[in-house]
MARVOGU-106389 format. One record per residue (C-alpha): residue number from 0; x, y, z. Coordinates in steps of 0.02 Angstrom, whole numbers, plus 50000, padded with zeros to 5 digits. Layout:
// residues N
  marke     px     py     pz
    NUM      X      Y      Z
...
//
This chain:
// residues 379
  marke     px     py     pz
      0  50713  49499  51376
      1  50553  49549  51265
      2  50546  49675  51136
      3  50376  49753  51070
      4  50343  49879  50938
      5  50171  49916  50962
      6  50040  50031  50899
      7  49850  50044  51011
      8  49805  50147  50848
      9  49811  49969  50741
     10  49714  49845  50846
     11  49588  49784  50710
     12  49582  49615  50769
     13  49442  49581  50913
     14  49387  49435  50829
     15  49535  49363  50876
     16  49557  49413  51062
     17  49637  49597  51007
     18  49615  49736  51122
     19  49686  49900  51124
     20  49700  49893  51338
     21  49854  49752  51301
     22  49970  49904  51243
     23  49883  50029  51342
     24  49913  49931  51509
     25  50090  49877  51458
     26  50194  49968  51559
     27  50056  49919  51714
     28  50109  49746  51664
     29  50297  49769  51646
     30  50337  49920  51784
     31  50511  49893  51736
     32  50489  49936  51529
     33  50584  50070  51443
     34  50446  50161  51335
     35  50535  50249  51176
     36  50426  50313  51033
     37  50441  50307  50868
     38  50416  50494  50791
     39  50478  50498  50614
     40  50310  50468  50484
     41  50415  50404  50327
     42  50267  50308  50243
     43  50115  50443  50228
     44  50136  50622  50201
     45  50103  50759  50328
     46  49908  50798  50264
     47  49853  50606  50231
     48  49916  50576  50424
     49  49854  50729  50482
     50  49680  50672  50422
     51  49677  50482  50484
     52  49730  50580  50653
     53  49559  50674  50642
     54  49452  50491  50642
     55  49556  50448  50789
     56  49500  50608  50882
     57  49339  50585  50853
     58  49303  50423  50893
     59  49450  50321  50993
     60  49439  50400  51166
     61  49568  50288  51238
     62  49704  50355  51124
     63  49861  50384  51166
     64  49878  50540  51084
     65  49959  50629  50922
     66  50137  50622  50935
     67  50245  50788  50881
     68  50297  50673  50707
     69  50448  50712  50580
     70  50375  50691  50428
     71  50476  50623  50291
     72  50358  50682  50156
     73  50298  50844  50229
     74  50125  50932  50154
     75  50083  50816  50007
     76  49902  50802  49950
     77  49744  50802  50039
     78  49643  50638  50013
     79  49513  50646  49864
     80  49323  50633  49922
     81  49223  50581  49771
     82  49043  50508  49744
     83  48975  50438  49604
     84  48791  50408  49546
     85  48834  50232  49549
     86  48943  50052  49596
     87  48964  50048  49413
     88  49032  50227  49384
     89  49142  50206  49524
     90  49247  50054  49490
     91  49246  50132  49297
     92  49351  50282  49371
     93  49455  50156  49479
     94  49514  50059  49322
     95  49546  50222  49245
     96  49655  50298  49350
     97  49715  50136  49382
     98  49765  50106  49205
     99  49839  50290  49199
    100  49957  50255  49347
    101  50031  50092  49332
    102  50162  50023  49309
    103  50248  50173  49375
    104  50141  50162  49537
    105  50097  50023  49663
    106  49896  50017  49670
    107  49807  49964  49814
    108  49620  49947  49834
    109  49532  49919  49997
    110  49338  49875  50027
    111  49238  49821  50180
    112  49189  49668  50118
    113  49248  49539  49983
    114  49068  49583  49902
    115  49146  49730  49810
    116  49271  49633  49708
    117  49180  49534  49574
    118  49113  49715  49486
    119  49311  49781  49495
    120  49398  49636  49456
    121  49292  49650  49305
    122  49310  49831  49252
    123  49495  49814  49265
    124  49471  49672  49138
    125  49382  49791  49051
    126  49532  49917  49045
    127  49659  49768  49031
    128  49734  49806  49213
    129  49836  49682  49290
    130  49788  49633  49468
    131  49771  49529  49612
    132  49648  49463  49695
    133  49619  49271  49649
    134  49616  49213  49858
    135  49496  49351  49918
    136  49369  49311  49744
    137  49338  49157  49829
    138  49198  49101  49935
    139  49227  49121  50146
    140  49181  48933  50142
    141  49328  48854  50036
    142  49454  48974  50155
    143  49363  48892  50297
    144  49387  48702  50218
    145  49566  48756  50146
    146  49616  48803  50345
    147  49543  48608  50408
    148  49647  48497  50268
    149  49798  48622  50308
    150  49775  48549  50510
    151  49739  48348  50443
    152  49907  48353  50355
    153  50006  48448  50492
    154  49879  48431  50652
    155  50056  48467  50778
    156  50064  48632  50697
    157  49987  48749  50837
    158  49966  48913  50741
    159  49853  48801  50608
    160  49767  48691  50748
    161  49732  48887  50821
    162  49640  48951  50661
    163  49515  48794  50656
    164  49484  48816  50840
    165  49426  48990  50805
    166  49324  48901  50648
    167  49249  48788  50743
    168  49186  48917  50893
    169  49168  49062  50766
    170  49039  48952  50611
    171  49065  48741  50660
    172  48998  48634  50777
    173  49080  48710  50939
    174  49001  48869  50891
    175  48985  49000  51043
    176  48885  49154  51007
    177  48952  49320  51047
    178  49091  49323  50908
    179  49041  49486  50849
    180  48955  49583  50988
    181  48833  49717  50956
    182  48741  49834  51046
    183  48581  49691  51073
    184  48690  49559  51113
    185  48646  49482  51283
    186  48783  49512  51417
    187  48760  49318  51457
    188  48800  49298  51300
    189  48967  49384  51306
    190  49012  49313  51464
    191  48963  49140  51402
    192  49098  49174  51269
    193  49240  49254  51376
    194  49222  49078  51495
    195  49241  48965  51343
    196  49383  49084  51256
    197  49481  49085  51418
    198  49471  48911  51446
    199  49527  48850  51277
    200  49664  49002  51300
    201  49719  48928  51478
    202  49768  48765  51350
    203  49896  48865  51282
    204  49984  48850  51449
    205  50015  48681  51450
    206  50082  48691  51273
    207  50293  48638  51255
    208  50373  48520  51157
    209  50332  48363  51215
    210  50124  48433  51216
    211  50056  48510  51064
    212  49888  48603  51072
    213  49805  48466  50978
    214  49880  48316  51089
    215  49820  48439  51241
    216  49627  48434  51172
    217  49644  48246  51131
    218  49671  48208  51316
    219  49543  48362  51368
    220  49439  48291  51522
    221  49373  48444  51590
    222  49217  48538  51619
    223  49226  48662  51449
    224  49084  48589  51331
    225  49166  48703  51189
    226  49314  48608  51213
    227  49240  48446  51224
    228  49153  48472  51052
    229  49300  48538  50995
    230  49405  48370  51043
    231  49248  48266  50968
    232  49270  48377  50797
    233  49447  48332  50780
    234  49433  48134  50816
    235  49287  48131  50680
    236  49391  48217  50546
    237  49560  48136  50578
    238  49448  47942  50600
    239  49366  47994  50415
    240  49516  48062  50342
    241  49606  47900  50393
    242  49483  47790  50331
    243  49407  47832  50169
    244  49397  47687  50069
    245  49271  47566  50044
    246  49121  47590  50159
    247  49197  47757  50224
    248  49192  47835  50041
    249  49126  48003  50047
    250  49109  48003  50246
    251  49262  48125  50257
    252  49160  48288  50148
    253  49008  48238  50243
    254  49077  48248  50413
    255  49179  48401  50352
    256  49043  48493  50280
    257  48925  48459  50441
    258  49073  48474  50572
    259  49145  48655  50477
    260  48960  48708  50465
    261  48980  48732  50275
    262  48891  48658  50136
    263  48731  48584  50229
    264  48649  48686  50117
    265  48672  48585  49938
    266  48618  48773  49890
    267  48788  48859  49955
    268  48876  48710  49897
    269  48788  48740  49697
    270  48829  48932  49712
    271  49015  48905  49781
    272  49042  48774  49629
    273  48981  48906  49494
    274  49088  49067  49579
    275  49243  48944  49562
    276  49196  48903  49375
    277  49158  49087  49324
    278  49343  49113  49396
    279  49441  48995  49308
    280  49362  49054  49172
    281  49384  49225  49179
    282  49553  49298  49096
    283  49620  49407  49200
    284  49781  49518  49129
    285  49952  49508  49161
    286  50103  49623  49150
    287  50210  49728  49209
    288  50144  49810  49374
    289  49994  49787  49478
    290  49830  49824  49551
    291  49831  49723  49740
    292  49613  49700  49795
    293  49605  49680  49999
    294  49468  49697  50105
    295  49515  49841  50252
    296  49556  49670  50379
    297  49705  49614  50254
    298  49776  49817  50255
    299  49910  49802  50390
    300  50065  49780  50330
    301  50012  49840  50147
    302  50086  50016  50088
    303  50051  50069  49896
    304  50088  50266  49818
    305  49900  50255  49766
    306  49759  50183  49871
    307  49579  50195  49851
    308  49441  50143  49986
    309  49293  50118  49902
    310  49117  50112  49989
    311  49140  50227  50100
    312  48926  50230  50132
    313  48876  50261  50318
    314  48798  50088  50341
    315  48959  49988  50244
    316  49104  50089  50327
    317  49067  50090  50472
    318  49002  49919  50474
    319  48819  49970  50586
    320  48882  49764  50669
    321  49022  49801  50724
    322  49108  49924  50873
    323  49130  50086  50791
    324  49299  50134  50884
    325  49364  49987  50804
    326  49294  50012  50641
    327  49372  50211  50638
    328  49549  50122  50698
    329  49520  50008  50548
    330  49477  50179  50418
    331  49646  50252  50514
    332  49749  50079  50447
    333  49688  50083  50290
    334  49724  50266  50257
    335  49891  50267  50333
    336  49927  50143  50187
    337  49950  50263  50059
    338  50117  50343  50015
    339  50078  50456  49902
    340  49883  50477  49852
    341  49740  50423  49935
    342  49572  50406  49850
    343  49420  50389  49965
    344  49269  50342  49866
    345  49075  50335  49897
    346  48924  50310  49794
    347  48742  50371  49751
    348  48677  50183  49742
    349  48741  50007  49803
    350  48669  49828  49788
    351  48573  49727  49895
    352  48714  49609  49940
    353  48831  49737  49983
    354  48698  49875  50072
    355  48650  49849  50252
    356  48513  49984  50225
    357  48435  50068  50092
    358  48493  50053  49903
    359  48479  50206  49829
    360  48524  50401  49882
    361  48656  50335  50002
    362  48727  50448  50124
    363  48912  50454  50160
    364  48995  50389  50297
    365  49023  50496  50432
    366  49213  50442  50453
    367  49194  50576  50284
    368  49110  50718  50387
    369  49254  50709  50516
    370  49370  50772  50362
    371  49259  50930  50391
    372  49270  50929  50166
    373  49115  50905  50033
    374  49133  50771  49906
    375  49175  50803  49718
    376  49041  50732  49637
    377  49085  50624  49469
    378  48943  50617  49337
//
């Protein structure tokens, strides 16, 4: 038999294949399902749901609807809309509060983008706030290394042999364009993609436990170039891995760097090196309780009593590169996090490397103007 909980609300994850239409079109697929849903809201009180249900309305057409929900924590507190006059008044307030509330509350803070968490990490030094956050501090490119020497010492492992394929067609040298789709991208483009996607997904078919998705691409003989660089990647890597003595010595971070598309740039491979060293020597507090740092992706799953989402600017949240139904399902998860407060923060200025547009007199998002409330402003 199969069992799924699902939710259409919480598909966040198109980067990986994700789509909404795979719950909406369930039943299409299994006739024979018993549908039973799931009405009791123990997590978020009443006004913090009724709220995420307002971005839903607005901007996810395909939605299957508010249901009639027993709420566990009826009424509760509307989220708090503030802006600041700037990035560095903000994340002052955040360690405040922060410091007030813990360790009697669970913290969690959500931004866009990883950008945000250097300037909070070190304001809640400032305030001597424990928290977490050492993974996400660290450059996308030693995640992106980390995920292929995870695959050379277990390469039979199909989940981790399934992340580097998605490395390789997402940043290395299988890339396929059309990742992340926006309104100018080329429809040959897209399609381009979708052929290459579904072929390396029509692998997974052939997967059992005699063939492993690795031995599968070792043996690949077909027409799927993707695949074929793919299979080239992987006999490279293990071949240098192998062999890395003597003459070989230093082939295996060459071919790694070139094959992973990171590091070709000696520059990115200079600025990685000093973020890890101002890290390490950074001394973060400890105690008891704790702030948790995520970007909006890493929200599912996370609950907290007190969660702010900070830079909530119309050209950050929603991200002006990516599909904005998705982006307001994403603002719905990371609301629907909080079980208790929920802090939704935006600011007069931003920097340069966080901005898409301008830098200074900043308007909000307009996820905010759905809430149909004006910001407090915080001098």
């Amino acid at each position: 038999g199969l069992f799924a909980v699902v939710d259409d609300a919480q598909s966040i994850y198109s980067f990986r294949g994700g789509h909404p239409k795979f719950i909406l079109n369930f039943t299409k697929h299994f006739p024979a399902a018993e549908v039973a849903n799931l009405t009791h809201s123990r997590r978020c009180p009443e006004n913090i749901m009724k709220d995420a249900f307002k971005i839903l309305k607005k901007y996810y057409s395909d939605w299957t609807g508010e249901q009639k929900l027993e709420y566990h924590k009826p009424g509760g507190e509307e989220p708090v809309i503030l802006q600041f006059p700037s990035e560095l008044a903000e994340a002052e307030m955040v360690a405040k509060i922060c410091k007030k509330v813990i360790p009697k509350k669970k913290v969690l803070i959500l931004v866009q983008k990883k950008d945000f968490f250097p300037l909070i990490s070190q304001m809640l030094t400032n305030f001597n706030v424990p928290h977490e956050c050492p993974i996400d501090l660290l450059p996308d490119r030693f995640e992106i290394a980390k995920h292929y020497i995870d695959w050379l010492n277990k390469p039979e492992d199909n989940f981790i042999t399934r992340i580097v394929i998605e490395d390789l067609i997402n940043t290395g040298a299988a890339k396929i364009s059309g990742a992340r789709p926006t309104k100018t991208t080329k429809q040959t483009t897209i399609e381009t993609r979708i052929k290459e996607e579904t072929c390396i997904a029509n692998l997974w078919k052939s997967v059992d436990k005699k063939h492993n998705l690795y031995s599968l691409i070792s043996s690949y003989d077909g027409p799927s170039s993707a695949i074929s660089k793919i299979k080239d990647s992987f006999a490279t890597l293990v071949d240098s891995f192998k062999n890395f003595s003597g003459e070989n010595a230093g082939e295996f971070s060459k071919r790694l760097s070139l094959i992973a598309g990171i590091w070709s740039d000696p520059n990115k491979l200079v600025k990685d090196i000093l973020t890890i060293v101002e890290l390490l020597g950074s001394k973060r507090p400890t105690g008891v309780g704790s702030v948790e740092l995520k970007t909006m992706r890493k929200a599912k799953g996370l609950e907290a009593d007190v969660v702010f989402i900070i830079g909530l600017e119309d050209d950050i949240v929603p991200n002006p590169k990516s599909d904005i139904t998705e982006e307001a399902r994403l603002f719905y998860v990371s609301m629907t996090r909080a079980k208790e407060k929920l802090f939704l923060l935006h600011s007069f200025k931003r920097p340069r490397n966080i901005s898409y547009g301008d830098l200074l007199d900043k308007k909000r998002s307009q996820f905010l103007e759905v809430l149909g409330r004006k910001s407090k402003y915080i001098g």
